[in-house]
C-alpha positions in Angstrom: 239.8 -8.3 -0.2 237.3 -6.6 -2.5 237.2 -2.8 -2.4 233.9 -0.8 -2.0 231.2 -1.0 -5.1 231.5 2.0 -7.3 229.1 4.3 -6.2 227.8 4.2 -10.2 227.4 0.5 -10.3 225.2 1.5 -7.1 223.1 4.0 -9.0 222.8 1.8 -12.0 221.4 -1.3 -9.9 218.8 1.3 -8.6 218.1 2.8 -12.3 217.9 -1.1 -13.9 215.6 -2.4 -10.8 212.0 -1.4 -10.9 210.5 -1.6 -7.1 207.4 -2.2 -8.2 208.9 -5.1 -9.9 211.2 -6.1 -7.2 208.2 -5.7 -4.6 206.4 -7.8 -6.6 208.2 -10.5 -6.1 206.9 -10.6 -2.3 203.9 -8.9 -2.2 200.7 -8.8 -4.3 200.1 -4.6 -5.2 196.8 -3.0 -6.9 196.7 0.0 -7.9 195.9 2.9 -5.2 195.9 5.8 -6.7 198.3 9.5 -7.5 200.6 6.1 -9.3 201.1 4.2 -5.8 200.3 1.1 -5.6 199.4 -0.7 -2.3 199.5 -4.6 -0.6 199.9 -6.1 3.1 203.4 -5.1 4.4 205.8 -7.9 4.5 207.5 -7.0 8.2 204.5 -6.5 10.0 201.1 -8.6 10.4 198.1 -6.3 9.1 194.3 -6.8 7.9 194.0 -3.9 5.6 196.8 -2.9 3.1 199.0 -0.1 4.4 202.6 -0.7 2.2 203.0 2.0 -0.3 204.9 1.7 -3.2 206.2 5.0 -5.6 207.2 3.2 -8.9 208.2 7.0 -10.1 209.9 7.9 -6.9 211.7 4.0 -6.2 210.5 4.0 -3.1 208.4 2.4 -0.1 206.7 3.1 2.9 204.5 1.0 5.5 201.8 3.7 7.1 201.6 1.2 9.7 204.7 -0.2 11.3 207.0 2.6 9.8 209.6 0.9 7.4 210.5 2.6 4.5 213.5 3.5 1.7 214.7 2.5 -1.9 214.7 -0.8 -4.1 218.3 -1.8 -1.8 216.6 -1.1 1.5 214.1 -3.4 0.6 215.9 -6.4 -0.7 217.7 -5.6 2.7 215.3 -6.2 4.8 212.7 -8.4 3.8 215.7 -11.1 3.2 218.1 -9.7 5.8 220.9 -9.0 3.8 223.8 -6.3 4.2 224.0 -3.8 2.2 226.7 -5.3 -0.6 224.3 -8.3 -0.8 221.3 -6.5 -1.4 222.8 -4.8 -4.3 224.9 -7.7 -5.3 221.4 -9.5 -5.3 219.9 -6.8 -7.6 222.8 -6.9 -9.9 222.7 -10.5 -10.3 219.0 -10.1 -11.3 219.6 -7.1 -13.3 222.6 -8.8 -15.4 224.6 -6.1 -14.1 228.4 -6.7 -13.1 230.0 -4.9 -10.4 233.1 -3.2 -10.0 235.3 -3.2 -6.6 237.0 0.1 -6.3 240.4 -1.1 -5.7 239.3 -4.5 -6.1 239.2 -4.8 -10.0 236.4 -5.8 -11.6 236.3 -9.5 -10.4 232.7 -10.2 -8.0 234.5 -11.5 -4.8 231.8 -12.0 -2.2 232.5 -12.0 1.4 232.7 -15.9 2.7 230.2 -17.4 4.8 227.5 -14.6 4.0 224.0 -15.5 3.0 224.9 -15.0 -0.6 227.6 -17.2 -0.8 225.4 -20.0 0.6 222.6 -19.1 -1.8 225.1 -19.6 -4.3 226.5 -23.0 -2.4 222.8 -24.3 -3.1 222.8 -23.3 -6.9 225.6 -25.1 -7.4 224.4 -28.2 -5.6 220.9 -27.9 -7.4 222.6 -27.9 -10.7 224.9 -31.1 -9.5 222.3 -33.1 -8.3 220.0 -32.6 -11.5 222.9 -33.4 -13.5 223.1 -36.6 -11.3 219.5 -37.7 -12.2 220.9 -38.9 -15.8 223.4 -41.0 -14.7 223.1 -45.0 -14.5 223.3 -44.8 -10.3 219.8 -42.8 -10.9 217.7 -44.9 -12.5 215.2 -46.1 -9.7 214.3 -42.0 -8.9 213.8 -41.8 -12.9 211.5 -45.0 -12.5 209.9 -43.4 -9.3 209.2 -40.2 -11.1 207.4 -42.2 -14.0 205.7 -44.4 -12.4 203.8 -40.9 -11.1 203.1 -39.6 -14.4 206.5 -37.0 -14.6 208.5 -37.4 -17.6 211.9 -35.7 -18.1 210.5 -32.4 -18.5 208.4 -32.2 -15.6 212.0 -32.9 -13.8 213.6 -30.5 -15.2 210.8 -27.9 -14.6 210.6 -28.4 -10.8 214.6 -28.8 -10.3 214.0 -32.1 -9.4 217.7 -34.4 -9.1 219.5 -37.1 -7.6 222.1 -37.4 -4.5 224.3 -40.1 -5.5 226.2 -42.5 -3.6 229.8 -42.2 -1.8 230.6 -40.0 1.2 231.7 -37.2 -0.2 231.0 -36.7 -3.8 228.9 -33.2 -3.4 230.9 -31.8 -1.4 233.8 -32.6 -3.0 232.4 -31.1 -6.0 231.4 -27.6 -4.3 235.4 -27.5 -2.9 236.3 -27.6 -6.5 234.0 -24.8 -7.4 235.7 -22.9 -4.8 233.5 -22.9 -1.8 235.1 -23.2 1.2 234.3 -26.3 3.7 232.8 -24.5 7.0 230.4 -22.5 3.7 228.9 -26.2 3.1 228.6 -27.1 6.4 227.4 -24.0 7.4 224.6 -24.1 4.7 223.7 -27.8 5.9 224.9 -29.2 2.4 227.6 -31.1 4.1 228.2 -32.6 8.0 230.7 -33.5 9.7 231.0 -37.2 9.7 233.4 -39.9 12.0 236.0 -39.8 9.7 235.8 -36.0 7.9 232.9 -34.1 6.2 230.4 -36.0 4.3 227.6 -35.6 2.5 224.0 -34.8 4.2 222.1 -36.7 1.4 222.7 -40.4 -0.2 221.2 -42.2 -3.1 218.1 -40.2 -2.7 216.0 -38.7 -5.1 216.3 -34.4 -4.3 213.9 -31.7 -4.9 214.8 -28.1 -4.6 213.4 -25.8 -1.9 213.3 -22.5 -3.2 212.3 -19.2 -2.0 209.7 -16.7 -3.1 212.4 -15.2 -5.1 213.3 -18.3 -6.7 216.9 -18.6 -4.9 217.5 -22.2 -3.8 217.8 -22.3 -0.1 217.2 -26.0 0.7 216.1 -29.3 -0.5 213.7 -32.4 -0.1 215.0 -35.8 -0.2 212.8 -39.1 -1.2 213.8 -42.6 -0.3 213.9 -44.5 -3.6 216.0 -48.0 -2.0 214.9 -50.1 0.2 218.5 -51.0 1.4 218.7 -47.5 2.7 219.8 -47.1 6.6 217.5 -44.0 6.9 214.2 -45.5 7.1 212.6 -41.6 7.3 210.5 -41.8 3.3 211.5 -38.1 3.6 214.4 -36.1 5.0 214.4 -32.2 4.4 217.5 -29.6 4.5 218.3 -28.6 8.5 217.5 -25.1 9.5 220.0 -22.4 8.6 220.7 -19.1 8.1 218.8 -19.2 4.9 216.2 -21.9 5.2 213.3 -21.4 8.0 210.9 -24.3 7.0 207.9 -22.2 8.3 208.3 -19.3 5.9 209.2 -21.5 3.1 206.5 -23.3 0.5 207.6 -25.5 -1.9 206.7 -24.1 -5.3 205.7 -21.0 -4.6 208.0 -19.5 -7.2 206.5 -20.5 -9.7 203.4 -20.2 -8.6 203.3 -16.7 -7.0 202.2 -15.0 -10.2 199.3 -17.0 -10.5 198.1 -16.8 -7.4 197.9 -13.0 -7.1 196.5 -12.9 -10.4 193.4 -15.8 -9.6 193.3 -14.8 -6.0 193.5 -18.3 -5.2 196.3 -20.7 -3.6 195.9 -23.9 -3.4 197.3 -26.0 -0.3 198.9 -29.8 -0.7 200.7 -32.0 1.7 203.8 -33.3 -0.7 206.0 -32.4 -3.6 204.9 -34.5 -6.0 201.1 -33.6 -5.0 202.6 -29.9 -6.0 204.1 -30.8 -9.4 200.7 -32.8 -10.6 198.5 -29.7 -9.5 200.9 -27.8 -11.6 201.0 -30.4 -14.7 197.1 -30.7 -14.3 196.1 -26.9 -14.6 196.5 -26.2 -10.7 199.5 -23.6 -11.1 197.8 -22.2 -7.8 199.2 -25.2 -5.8 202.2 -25.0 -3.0 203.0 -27.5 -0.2 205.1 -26.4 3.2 208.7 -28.3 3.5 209.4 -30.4 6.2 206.7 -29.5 8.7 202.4 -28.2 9.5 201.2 -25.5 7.2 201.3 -22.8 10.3 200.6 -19.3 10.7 203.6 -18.3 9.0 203.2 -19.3 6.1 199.5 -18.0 5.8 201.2 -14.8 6.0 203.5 -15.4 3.4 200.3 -16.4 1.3 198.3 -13.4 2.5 200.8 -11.0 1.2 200.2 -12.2 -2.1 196.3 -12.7 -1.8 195.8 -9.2 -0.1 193.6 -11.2 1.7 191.0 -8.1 2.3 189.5 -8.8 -1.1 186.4 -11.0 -0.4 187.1 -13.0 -3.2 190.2 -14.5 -2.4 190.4 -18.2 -1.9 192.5 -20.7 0.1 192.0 -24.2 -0.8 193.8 -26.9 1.4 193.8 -30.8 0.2 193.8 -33.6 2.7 193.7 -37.0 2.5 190.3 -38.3 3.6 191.8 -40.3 6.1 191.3 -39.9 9.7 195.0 -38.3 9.8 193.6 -36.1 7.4 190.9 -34.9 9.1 192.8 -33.9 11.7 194.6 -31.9 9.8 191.8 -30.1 8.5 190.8 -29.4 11.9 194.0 -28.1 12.9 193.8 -25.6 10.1 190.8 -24.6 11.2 192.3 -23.1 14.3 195.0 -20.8 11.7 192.3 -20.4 8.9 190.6 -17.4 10.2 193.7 -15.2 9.9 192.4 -15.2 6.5 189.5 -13.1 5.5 189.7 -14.6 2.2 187.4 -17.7 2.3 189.4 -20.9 3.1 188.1 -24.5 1.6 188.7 -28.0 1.8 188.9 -30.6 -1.2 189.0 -34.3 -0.3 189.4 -36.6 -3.6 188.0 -40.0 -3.7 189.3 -43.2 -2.1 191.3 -41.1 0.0 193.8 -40.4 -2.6 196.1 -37.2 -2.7 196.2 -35.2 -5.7 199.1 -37.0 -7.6 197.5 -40.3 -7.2 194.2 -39.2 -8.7 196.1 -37.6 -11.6 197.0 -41.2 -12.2 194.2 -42.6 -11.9 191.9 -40.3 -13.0 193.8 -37.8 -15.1 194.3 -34.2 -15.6 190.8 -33.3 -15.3 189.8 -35.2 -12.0 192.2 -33.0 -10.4 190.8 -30.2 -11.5 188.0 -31.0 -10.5 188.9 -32.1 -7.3 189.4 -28.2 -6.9 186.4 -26.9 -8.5 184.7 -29.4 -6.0 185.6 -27.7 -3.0 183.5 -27.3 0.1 184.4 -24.4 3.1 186.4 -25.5 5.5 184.4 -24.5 8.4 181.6 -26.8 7.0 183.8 -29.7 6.5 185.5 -29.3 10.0 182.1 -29.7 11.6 180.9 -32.5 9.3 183.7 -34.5 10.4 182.9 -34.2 14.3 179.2 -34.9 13.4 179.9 -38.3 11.6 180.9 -39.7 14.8 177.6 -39.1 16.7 173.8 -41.0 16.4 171.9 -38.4 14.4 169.2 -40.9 14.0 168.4 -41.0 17.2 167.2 -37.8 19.8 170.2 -38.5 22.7 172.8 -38.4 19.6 171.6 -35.2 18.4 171.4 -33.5 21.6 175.1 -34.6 22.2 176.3 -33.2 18.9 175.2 -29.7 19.8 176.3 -30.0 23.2 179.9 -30.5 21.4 178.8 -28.4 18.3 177.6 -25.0 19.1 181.2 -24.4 21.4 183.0 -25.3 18.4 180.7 -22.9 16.2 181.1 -20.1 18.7 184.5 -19.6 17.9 184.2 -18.3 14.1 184.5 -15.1 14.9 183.6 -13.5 11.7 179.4 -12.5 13.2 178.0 -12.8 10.0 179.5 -16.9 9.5 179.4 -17.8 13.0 174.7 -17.3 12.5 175.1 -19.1 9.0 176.5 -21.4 10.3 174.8 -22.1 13.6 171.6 -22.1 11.3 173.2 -24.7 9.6 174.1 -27.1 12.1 171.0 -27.4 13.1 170.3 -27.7 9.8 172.7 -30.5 9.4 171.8 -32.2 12.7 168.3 -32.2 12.2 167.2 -30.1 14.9 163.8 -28.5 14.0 164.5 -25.1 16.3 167.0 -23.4 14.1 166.5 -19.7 16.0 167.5 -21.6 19.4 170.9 -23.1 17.7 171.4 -19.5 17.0 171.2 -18.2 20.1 173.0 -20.9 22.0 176.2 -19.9 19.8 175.6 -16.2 20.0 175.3 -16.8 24.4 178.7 -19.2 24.0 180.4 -17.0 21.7 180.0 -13.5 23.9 180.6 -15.4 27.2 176.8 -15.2 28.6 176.1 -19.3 28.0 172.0 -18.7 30.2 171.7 -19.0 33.7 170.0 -22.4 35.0 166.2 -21.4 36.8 164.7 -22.9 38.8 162.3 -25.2 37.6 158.9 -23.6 37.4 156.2 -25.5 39.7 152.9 -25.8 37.5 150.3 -25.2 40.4 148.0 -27.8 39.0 150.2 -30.3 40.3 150.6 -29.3 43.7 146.7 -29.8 43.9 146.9 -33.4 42.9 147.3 -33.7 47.7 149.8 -36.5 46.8 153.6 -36.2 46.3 153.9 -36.2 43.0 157.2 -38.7 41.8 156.3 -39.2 38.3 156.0 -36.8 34.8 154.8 -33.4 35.5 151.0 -32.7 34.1 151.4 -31.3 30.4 150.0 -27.7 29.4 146.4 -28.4 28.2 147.2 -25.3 25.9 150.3 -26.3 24.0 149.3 -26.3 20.4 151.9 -28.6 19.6 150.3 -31.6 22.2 146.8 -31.2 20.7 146.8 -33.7 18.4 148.2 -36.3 20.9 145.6 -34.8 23.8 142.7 -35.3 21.8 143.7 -38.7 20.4 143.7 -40.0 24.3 140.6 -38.5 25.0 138.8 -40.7 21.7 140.7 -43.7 23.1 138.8 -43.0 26.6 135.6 -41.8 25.4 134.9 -43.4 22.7 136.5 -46.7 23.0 134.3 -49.0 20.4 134.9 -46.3 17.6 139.0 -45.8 18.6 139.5 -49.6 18.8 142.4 -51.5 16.8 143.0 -48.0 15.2 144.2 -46.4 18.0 145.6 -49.8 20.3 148.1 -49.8 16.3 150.3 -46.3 17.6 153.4 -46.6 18.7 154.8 -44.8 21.5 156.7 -42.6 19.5 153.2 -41.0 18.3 153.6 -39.3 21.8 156.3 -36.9 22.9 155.0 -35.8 26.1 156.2 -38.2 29.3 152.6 -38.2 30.8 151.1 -38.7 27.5 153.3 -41.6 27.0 152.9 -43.3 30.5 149.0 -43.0 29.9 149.0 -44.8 26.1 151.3 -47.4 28.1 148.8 -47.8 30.9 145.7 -48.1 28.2 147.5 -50.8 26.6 148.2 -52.9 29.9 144.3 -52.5 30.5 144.1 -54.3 27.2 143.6 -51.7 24.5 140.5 -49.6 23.5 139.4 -52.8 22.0 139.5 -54.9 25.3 136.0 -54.8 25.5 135.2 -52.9 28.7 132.7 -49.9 29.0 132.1 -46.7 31.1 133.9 -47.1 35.0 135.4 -50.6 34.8 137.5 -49.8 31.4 138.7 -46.2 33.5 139.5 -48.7 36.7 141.3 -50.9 34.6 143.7 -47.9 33.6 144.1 -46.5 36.6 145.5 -49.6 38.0 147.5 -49.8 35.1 149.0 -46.1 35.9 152.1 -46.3 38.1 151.9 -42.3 39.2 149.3 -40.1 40.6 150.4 -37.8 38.2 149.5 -39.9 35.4 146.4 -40.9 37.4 145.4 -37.2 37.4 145.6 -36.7 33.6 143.8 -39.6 33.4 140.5 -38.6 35.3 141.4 -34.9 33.3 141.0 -36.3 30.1 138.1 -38.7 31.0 135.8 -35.9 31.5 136.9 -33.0 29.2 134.5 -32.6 26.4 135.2 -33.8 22.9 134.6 -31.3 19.5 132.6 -34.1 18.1 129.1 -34.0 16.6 127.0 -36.2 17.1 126.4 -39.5 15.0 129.9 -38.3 13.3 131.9 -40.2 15.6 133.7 -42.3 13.5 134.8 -39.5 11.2 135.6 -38.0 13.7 138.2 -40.6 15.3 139.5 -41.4 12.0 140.6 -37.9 11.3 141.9 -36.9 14.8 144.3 -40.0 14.5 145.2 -39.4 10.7 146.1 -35.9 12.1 148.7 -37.7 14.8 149.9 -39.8 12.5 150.6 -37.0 10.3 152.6 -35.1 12.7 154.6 -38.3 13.3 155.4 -39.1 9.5 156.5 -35.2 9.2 159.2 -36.0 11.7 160.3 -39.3 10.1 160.6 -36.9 7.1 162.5 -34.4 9.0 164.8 -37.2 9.9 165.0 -38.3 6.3 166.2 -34.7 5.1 168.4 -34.6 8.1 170.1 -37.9 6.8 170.5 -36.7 3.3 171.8 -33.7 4.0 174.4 -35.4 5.8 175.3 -37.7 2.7 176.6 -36.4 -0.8 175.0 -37.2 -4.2 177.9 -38.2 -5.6 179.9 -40.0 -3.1 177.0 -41.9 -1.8 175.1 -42.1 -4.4 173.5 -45.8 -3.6 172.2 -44.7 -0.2 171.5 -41.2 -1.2 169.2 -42.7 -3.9 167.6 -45.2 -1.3 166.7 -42.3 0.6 165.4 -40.2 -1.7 162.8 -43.3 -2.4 161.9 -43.5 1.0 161.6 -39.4 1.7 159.6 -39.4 -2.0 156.8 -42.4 -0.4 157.1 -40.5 2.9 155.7 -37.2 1.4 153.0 -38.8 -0.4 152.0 -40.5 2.6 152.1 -37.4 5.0 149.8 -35.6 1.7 147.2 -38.1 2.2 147.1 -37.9 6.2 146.5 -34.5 6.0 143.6 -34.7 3.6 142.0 -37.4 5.5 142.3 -35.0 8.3 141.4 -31.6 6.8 139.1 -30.0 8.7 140.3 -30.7 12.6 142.7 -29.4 15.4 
């Protein structure tokens, strides 16, 4: 057995290993002052930095959970490893080789530790990339340039080949001296029916590596189509040193970069990783095996120091409907960052490797200077599958909407972006949107009442079964009260003008039911004068309450001169039709907000025509009607 490291080899590792540096390596620091420097603690969840560092002291301390100590205590810790392998870890980084009091100056390590399986996985890294050369190999060679990854993009992200047999890695690795329950333990090798064998066959292998760039597991891609595992990927089995949900593939390389841009960059596979990276993306990781969770946005946040504002988290989908459900399962996990969090979907539904082929470099770096906030493309998604066009549709999409709104629980987002979905829904009372998800969001949704009785109909004597009798003073039925009142009074002058509206000129149900009735008497055109063209409505009116606005109307006086009558009519119904083509504007908006420029171009362009003729049409209304209501 080895003897206990000489205390000087202990002091040296401490000397030779900066904990700044060492730190670094897990957590993003900024300066904070008297020559600390401060990030988000590693062993403890935490909004605002609290972990200290002393560069000039070599030590740590967390003002929020407690942990503290030197360089050794770290590295012990945050990768729970005894105290030999925490400063055999430092020496291996340091280039500095140990001596074993009474042990000579040979590194024996302890068998079955976590180092010695860290070291298991080096050595079958460096076996398996050997392995992609060899002749067997040739089809994950072909599979890696048919993607656009040459020999040096292998070799940069470790990537190699498991070759056929039963046995052959771990039969290397028992040459190198590691023993057999090391392998197994370190799910390199299982036990098969007839001994150990290999856990990966004629597969093409990238390593898994942690933050600290120690191989802990690997990825395996199915290159044959005579393979017996029909899984396209098989990842390395949980084990003492490989927890897939605190594990992201790539991050350490790309750990620098992101705590220098402030940015990390979230894909689905390895290769969508190494063409991020090829393309100018060096922010890009992917998880291993399993759902970007909230583990691993800790790992990311420790580098971000998500406080600063200007941090950013970018996740890539495919546009497909899978994912889209991805994207709105992230936005359940996204608001543990305060950085802001974004989507990018590319074209075609194509993931980030496949648009670097199609497209190139720059498409995919562009794909991530195209970016839209997650939040907004989480509730775009759940809008495309209701009728916007169409009153009942939009209704049901808040209904769905504003819950799903309430939950942002940053204040300032959750009114920005209430506003809008109405906004996007094309609902024309923005400050009710907003207080519908303020009410949801604090629990106090509004109280049904009880429907307030307008006294006017309880003096109609009759039991009143049909729409209630609109407010004579709502500034917004006006136009549509008025333009009745021509079509009863002054019949000869409203004529095939007025008989031309549509229903949809009229919002109100009474004011509805009575343009129907007019119309079953024939029109203002029909012909009829003074009582008989009033009868002739009546009977046509199948409610007293539409009877009773009816004989309202027919006497109320009109603000029209006299011999200026058909001025008059022209510009009262110019005015309702103006109010009518502003909401088919509104609607027209409402549609292109919904559609992008570039991805619909054809239809967005369409639109834009018809908004354009729209407008010009609504200008000239309401100069014809200048002047009235």
């Amino acid at each position: 057995m080895a003897g206990r490291i000489r205390e000087s080899d202990i002091a040296l590792v401490r000397e030779r290993s900066r904990i700044d540096e060492v730190v670094g390596d897990q957590v993003s620091l900024k300066r904070a002052g008297g020559g600390a420097l401060k990030g988000l603690c590693p062993f403890h969840d935490e909004k605002s930095p609290s972990f200290n560092v002393r560069p000039s002291h070599g030590t740590f301390h967390c003002f929020g959970c407690g942990e503290g100590g030197d360089v050794i205590a770290f590295v012990m810790k945050v990768e729970h490893l005894s105290f030999v392998e925490a400063v055999e870890r430092l020496a291996d980084r340091a280039g500095i080789q140990l001596t074993y009091e009474g042990g000579g100056a040979t590194i024996q390590r302890d068998r079955g530790t976590r180092s010695r399986l860290i070291e298991a996985h080096k050595a079958a890294a460096e076996y398996y990339a050997e392995q992609l050369a060899t002749p067997e190999a040739q089809a994950a060679r072909e599979f890696l340039a048919e993607r656009g990854f040459d020999e040096a993009a292998a070799r940069q992200f470790g990537c190699g080949f498991a070759p056929g047999g039963w046995d052959k890695l771990t039969k290397h690795l028992l040459g190198r001296g590691f023993e057999l329950q090391e392998l197994i333990k370190s799910q390199l090798t299982k036990e098969g029916r007839q001994g150990p064998i290999d856990r990966f066959h004629r597969r093409l292998l990238w390593p898994i590596k942690e933050i600290s760039g120690d191989v802990v597991g690997f990825g395996a891609r199915r290159i044959f189509d005579d393979d017996p595992i029909q899984a396209k990927y098989l990842n390395t089995s949980e084990s003492m040193i490989y927890k897939k949900s605190q594990v992201l593939f790539g991050l350490d390389q790309a750990k620098r970069e992101i705590a220098k841009r402030k940015q990390a960059v979230i894909v689905e596979g390895y290769t969508d990783v190494m063409a991020m990276h090829l393309a100018g993306v060096p922010t890009a990781v992917a998880s291993c095996g399993t759902a970007f969770g909230t583990d691993h946005m800790n790992v990311l946040r420790r580098l971000l120091i998500d406080d600063d504002v200007n941090g950013e988290v970018i996740f890539t989908f495919d546009g497909d409907e899978a994912g889209q459900k991805a994207a709105l399962k992230a936005f359940d996990g996204e608001q543990h960052f305060s950085a802001q969090t974004y989507i990018a979907v590319a074209p075609d539904g194509m993931d980030p490797c496949e648009l670097r082929q199609a497209k190139g470099d720059v498409a995919v770096r562009d794909l991530v200077a195209r970016r839209i906030p997650l939040i907004e493309f989480a509730i775009k998604a759940q809008l495309k599958t209701y009728d916007l066009d169409s009153v009942d549709g939009r209704v049901e999409a808040l209904k769905k909407m504003v819950p799903f709104v309430a939950q942002i629980k940053d204040r300032a987002k959750r009114d920005g972006y209430a506003t809008r979905l109405a906004w996007w829904v094309g609902w024309d009372d923005e400050a009710m949107v907003v207080r519908r998800v303020r009410q949801v969001s604090s629990g106090k949704a509004p109280v049904a009442t009880a429907q307030r009785v307008d006294p006017n109909q309880m003096a109609l004597g009759v039991e009143v079964d049909g729409p209630p009798r609109p407010n004579p003073r709502d500034p917004r039925l006006v136009p549509e009260r008025e333009v009745l009142k021509i079509a009863l009074r002054l019949p000869e002058y409203a004529g095939p003008l007025y008989d031309s509206l549509p229903d949809e000129s009229f919002t109100d149900p009474a004011y509805v039911a009575l343009h129907r009735a007019i119309r079953a008497a024939g029109g203002a055109s029909c012909g009829l004068e003074g009582s008989a063209y009033l009868d002739a409505i009546s009977q046509a009116c199948s409610h007293a309450s539409v009877r009773s606005v009816l004989t309202e109307l027919a006497v109320e006086p009109l603000a029209v001169k006299q011999n200026d009558e058909f001025r008059y009519v022209s510009m009262v119904i110019a005015r309702l039709q103006e109010v009518q083509v502003g909401k088919q504007v509104e609607d027209v908006k409402s549609r292109l907000r919904r559609l992008s420029p570039i991805k619909d171009a054809d239809e967005y362009r369409a639109l834009w025509g018809d908004l354009v003729a729209l407008e010009e049409y609504r200008k000239a209304l309401l100069q014809q009607s200048a002047g009235v209501l």
